[in-house]
GUGURO-875705 format. One record per atom (N, C-alpha, C): atom name; x, z, y. Coordinates in steps of 0.2 Angstrom, whole numbers, plus 2048, in hexadecimal, padded with zeros to 3 digits. Layout:
BEGIN
name / x / z / y
CA / X / Z / Y
...
//
This chain:
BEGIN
name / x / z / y
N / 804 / 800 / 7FA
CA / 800 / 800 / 800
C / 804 / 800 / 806
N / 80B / 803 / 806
CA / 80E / 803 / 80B
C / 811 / 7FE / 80E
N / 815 / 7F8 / 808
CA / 815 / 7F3 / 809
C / 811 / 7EE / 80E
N / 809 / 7F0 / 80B
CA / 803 / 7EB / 80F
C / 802 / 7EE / 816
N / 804 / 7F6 / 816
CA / 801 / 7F7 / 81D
C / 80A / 7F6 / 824
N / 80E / 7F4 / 821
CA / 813 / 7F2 / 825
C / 812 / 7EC / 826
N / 80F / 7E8 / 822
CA / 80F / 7E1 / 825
C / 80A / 7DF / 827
N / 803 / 7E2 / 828
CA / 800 / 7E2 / 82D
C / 801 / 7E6 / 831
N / 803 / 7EB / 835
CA / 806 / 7EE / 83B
C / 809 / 7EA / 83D
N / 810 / 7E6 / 838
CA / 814 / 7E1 / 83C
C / 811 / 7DA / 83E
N / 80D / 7DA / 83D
CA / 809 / 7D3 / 83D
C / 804 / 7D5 / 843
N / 803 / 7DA / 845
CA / 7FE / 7DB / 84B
C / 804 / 7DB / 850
N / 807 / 7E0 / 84E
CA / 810 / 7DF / 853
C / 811 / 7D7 / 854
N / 80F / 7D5 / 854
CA / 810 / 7CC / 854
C / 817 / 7CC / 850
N / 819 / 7D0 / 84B
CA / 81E / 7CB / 848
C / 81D / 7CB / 840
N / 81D / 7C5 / 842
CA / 816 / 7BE / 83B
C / 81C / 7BF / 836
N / 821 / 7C1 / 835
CA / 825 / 7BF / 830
C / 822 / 7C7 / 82B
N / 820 / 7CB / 82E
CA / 81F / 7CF / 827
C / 817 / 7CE / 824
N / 816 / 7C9 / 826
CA / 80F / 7C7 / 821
C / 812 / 7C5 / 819
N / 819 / 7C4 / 817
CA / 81A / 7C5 / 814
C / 81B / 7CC / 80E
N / 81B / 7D2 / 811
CA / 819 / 7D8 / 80F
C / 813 / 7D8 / 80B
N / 80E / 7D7 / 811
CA / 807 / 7D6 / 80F
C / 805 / 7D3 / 806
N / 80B / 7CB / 807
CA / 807 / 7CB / 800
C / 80D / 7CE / 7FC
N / 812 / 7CF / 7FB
CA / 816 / 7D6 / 7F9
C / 812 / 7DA / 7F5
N / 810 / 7DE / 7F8
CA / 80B / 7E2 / 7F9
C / 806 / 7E2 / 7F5
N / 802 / 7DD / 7F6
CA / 7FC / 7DB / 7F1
C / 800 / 7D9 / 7E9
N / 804 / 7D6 / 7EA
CA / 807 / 7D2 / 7E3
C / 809 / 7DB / 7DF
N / 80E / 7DF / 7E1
CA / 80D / 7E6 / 7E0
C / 808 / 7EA / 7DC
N / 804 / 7E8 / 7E2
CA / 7FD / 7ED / 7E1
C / 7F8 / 7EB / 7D9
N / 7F8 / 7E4 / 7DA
CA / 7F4 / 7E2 / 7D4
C / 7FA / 7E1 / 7CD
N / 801 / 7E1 / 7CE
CA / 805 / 7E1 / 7C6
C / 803 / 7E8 / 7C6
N / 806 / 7EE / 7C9
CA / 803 / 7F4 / 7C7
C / 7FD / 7F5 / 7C5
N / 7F7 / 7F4 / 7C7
CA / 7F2 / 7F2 / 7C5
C / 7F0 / 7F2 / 7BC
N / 7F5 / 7EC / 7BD
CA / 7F3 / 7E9 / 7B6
C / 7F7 / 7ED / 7B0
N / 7FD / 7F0 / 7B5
CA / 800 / 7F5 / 7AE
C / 7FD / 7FA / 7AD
N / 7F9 / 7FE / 7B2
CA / 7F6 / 803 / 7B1
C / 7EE / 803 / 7AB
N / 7EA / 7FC / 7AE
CA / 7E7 / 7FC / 7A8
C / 7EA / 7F9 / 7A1
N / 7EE / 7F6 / 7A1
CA / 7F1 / 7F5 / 79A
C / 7F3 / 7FA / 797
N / 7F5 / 801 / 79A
CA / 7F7 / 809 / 797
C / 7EE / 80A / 794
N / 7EA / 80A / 798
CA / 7E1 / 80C / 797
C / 7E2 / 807 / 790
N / 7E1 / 802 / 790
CA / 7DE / 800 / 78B
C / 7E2 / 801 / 783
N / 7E8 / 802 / 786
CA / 7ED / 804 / 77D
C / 7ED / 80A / 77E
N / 7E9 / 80E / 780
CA / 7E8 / 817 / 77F
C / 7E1 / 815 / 77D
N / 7DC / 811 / 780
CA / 7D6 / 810 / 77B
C / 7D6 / 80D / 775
N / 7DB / 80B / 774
CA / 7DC / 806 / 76E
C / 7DF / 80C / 767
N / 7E3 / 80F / 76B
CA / 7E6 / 814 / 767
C / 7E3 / 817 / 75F
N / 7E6 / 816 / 75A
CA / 7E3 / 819 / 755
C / 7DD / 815 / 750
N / 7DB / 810 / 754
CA / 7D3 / 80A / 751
C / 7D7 / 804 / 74D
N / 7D5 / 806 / 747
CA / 7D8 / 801 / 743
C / 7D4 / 7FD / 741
N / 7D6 / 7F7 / 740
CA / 7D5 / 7EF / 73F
C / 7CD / 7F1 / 73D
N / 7CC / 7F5 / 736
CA / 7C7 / 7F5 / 732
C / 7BF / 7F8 / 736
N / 7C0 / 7F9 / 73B
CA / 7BD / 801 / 73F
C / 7BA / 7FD / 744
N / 7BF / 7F6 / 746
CA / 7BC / 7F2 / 74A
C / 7B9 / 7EC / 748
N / 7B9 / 7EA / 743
CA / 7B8 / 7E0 / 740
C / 7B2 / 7E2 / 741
N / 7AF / 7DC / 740
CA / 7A8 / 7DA / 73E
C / 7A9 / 7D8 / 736
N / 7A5 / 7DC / 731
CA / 7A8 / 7DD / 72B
C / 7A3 / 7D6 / 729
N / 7A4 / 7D3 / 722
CA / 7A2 / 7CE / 71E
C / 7A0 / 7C8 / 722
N / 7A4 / 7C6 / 727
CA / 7A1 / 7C0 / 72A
C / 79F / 7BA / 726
N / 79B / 7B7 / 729
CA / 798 / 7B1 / 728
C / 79C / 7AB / 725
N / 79E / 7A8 / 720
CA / 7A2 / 7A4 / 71F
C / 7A1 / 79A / 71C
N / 7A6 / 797 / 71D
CA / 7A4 / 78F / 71C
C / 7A8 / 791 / 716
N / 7A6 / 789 / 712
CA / 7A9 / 786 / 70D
C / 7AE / 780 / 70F
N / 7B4 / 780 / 70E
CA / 7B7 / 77B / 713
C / 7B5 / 774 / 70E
N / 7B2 / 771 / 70C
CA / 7B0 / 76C / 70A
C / 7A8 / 769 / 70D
N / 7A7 / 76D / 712
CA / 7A2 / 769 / 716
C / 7A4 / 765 / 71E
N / 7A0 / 761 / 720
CA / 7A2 / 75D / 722
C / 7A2 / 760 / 72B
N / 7A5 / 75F / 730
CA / 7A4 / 75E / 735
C / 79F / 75F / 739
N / 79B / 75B / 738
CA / 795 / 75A / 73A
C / 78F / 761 / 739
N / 78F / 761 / 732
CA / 78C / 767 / 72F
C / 78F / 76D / 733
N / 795 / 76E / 733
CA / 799 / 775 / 736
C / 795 / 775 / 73B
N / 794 / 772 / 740
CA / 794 / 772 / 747
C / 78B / 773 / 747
N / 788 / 76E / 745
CA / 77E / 76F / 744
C / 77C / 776 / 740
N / 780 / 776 / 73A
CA / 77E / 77B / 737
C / 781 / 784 / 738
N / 787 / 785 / 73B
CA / 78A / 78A / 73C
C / 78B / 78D / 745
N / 790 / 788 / 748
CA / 790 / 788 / 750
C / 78B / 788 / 752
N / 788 / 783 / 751
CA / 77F / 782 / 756
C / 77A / 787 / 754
N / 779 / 78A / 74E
CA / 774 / 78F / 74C
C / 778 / 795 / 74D
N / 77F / 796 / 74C
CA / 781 / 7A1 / 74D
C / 782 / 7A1 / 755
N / 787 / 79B / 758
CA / 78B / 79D / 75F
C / 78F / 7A1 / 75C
N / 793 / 7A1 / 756
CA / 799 / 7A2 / 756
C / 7A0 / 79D / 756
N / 7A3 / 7A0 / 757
CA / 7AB / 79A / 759
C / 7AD / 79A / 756
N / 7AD / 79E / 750
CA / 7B4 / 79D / 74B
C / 7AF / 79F / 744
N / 7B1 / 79D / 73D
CA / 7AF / 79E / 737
C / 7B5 / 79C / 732
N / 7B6 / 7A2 / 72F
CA / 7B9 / 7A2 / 72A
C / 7B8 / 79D / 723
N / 7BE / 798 / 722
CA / 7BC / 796 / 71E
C / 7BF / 799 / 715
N / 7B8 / 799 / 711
CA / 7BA / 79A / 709
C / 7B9 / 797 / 705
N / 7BC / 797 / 700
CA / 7BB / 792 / 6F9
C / 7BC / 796 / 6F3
N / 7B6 / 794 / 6EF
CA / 7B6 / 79A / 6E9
C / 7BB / 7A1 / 6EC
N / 7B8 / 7A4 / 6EF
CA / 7BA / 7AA / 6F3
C / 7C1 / 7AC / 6F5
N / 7C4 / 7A7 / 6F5
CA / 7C9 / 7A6 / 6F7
C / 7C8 / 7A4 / 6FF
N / 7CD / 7A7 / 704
CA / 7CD / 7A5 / 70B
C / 7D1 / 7A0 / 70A
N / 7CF / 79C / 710
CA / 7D6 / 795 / 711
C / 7D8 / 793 / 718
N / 7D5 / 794 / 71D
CA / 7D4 / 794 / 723
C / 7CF / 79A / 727
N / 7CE / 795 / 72D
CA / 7CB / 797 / 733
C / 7CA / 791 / 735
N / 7C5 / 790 / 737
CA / 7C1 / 78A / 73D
C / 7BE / 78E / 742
N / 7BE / 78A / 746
CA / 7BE / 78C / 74C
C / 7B9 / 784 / 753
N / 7B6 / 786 / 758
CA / 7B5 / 782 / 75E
C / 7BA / 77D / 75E
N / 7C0 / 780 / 75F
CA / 7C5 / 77D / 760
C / 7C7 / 777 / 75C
N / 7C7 / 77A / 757
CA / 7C8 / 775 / 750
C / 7C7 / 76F / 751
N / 7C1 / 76E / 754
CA / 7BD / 769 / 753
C / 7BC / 766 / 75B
N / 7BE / 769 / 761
CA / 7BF / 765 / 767
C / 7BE / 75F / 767
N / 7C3 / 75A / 767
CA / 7C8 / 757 / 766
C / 7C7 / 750 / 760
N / 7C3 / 752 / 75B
CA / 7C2 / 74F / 757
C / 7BD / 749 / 75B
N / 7BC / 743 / 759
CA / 7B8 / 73D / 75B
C / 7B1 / 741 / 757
N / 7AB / 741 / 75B
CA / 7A4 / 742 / 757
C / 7A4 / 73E / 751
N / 7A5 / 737 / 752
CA / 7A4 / 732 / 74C
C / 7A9 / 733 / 746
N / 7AD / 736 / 747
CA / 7B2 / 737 / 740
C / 7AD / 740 / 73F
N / 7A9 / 743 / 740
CA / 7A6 / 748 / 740
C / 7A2 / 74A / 737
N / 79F / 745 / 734
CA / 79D / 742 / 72F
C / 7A2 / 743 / 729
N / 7A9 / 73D / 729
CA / 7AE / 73F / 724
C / 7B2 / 743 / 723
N / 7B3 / 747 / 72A
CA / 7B7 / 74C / 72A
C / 7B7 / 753 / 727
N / 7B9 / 754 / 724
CA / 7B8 / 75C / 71F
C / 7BB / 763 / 722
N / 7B8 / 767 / 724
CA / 7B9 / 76E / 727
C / 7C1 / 76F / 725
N / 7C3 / 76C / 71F
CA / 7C9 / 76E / 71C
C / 7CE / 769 / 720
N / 7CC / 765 / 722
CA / 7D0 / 75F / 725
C / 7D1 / 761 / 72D
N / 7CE / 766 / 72F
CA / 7CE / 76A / 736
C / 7CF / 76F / 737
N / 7CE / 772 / 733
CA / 7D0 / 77E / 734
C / 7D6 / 77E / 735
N / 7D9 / 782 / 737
CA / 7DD / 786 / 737
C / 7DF / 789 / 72F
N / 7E3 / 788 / 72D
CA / 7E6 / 78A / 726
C / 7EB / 791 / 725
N / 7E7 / 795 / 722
CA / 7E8 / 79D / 721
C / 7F1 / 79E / 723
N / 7F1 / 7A2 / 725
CA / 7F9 / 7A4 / 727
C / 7FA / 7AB / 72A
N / 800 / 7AC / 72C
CA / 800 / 7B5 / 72C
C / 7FE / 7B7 / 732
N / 7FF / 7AE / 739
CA / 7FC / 7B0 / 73E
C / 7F5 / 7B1 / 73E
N / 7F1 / 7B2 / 73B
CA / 7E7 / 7B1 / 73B
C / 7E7 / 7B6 / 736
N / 7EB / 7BB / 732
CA / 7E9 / 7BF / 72F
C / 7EA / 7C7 / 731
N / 7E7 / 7CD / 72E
CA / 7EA / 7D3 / 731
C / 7E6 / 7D8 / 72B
N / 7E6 / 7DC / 72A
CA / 7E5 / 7E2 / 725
C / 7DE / 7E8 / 728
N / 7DC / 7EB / 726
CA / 7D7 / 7EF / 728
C / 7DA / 7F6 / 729
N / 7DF / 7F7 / 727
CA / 7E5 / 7FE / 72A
C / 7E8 / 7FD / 730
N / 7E8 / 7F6 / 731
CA / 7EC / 7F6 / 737
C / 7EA / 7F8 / 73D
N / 7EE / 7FB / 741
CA / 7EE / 7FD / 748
C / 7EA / 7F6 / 74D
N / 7E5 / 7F7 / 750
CA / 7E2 / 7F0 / 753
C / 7E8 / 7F0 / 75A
N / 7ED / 7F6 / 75C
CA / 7EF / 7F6 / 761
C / 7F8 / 7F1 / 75F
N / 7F9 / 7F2 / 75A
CA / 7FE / 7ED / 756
C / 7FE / 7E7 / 754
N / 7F7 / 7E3 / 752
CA / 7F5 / 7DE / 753
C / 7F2 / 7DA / 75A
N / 7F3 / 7DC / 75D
CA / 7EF / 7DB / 763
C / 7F2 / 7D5 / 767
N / 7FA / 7D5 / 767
CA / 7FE / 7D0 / 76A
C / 7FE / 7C9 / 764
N / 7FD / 7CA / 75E
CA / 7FF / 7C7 / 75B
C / 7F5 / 7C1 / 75C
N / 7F1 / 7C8 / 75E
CA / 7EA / 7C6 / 75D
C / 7E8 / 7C0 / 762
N / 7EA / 7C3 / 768
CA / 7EC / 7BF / 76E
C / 7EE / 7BA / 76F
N / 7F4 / 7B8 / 76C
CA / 7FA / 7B2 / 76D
C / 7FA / 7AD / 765
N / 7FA / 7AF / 760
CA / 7FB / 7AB / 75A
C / 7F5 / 7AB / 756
N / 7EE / 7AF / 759
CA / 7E9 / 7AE / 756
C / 7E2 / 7AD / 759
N / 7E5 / 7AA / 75F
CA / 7DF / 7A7 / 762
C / 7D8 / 7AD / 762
N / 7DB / 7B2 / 762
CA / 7D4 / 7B8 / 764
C / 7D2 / 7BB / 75F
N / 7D4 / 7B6 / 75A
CA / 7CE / 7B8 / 754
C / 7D4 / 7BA / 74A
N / 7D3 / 7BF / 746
CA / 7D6 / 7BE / 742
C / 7D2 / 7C1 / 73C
N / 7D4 / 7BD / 736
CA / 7D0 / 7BF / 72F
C / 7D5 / 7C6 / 72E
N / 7CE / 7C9 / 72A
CA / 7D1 / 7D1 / 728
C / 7D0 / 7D0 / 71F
N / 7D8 / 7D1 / 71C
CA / 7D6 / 7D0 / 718
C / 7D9 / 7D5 / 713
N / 7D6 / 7D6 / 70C
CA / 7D7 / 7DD / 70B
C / 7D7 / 7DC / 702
N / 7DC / 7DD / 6FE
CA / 7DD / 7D8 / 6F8
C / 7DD / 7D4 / 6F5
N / 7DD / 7CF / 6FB
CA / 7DE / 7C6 / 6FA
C / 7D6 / 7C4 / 6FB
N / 7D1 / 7C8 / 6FE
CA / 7CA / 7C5 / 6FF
C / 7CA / 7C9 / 709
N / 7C4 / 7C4 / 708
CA / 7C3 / 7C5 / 70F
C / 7BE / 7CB / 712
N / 7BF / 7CE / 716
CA / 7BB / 7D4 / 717
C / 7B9 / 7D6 / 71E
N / 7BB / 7D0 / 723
CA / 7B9 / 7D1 / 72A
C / 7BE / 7CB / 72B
N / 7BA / 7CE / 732
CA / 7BC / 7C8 / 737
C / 7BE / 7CC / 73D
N / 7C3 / 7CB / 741
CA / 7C6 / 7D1 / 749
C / 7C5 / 7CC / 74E
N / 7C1 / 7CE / 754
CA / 7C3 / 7C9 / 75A
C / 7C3 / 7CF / 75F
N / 7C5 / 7CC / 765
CA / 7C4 / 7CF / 76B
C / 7BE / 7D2 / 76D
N / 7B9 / 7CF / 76B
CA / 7B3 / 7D4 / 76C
C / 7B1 / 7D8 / 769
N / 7B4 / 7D8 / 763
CA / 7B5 / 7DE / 75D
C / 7B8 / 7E5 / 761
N / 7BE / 7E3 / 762
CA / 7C2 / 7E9 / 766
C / 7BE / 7EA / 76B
N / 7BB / 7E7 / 770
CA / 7B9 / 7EA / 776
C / 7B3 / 7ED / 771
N / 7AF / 7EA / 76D
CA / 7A9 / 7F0 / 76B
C / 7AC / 7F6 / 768
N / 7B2 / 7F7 / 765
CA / 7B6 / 7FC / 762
C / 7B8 / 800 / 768
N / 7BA / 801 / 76D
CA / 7BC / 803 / 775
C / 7B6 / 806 / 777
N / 7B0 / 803 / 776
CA / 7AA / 806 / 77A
C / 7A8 / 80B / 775
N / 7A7 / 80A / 76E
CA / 7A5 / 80E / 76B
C / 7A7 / 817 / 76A
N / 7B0 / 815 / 76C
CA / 7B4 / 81A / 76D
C / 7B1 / 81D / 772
N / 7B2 / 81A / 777
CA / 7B2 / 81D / 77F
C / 7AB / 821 / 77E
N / 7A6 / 81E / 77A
CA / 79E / 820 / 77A
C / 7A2 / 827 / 779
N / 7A3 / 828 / 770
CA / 7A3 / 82F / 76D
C / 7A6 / 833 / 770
N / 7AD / 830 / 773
CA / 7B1 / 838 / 777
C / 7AD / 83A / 77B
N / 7A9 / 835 / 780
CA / 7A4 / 837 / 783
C / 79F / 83C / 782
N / 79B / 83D / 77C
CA / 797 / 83F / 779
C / 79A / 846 / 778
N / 7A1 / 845 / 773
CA / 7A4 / 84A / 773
C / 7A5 / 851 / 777
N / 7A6 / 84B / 77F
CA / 7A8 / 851 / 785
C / 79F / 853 / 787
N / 79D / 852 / 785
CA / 795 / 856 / 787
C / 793 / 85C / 786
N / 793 / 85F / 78A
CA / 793 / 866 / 787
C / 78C / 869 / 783
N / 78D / 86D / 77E
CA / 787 / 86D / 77A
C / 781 / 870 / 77C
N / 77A / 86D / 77D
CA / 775 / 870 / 782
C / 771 / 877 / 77D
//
């Protein structure tokens, strides 16, 4: 704050050079900002493990249907973005919006969910033990928001970002509740 109010005092003093204070100032104000709520949310994160937060037995595709299907039958009816794909209950992927972007509509027909998803790997997978606050980066940046929970060798959730924030609120609710004093 001290930053901002020297450079507008200086800048009412007519000297226009400390308007760069100003955004100084600001640019300070808001990275501090930003690290103070990033301490709030990894102390709310604290201790929620993966399994605590998923949305447990998601909705899944068979990667041998077609495109077209995926999208009339799955996307356009749930308004969800991503589905797990499995085969004889084996995971194999993840599809996604994204997936499918990009594809021409008219190739939509021959195209096979399997010829489009994303193909299972360690970055779209995570454990039901696991700390959500350990995965997070990994959630963020190599798994596009969302990751399969999987829990020996079958599927048992699904983690996205709005999972954690339902996990945060629910937290918040009960300490809440907790601090109530008994009537």
């Amino acid at each position: 704050y001290i930053l901002i109010l020297v450079g507008v005092v200086g800048a009412f003093a007519g000297n226009i050079s400390l308007i760069w204070f100003i955004v100084l100032g600001w640019i300070l104000l808001q990275a501090a900002d930003a690290g103070y709520n990033q301490v709030l949310y990894r102390e709310a994160l604290e201790g929620i493990k993966v399994g605590q937060a998923m949305t447990q037995n998601p909705e899944t595709v068979d990667p041998d249907i077609n495109v077209e299907e995926m999208v009339k039958d799955h996307f356009m009816q749930h308004h969800w973005i991503a589905y797990p794909v499995v085969e004889d209950g084996n995971v194999k992927g993840v599809i996604t919006i994204k997936s499918i972007e990009n594809l021409p509509r008219r190739s939509w027909k021959r195209k096979r969910v399997r010829d489009v998803m994303r193909p299972l790997s360690l970055d779209i997978v995570t454990q039901p033990e696991e700390d959500v606050s350990e995965i997070l980066p990994k959630l963020n940046t190599k798994a596009e928001g969302r990751m399969l929970v999987i829990k020996g060798g079958r599927l048992i959730g699904i983690l996205t970002k709005t999972d954690i924030g339902k996990a945060i609120v629910r937290r918040l609710r009960s300490e809440g509740e907790a601090e109530k004093p008994a009537a």
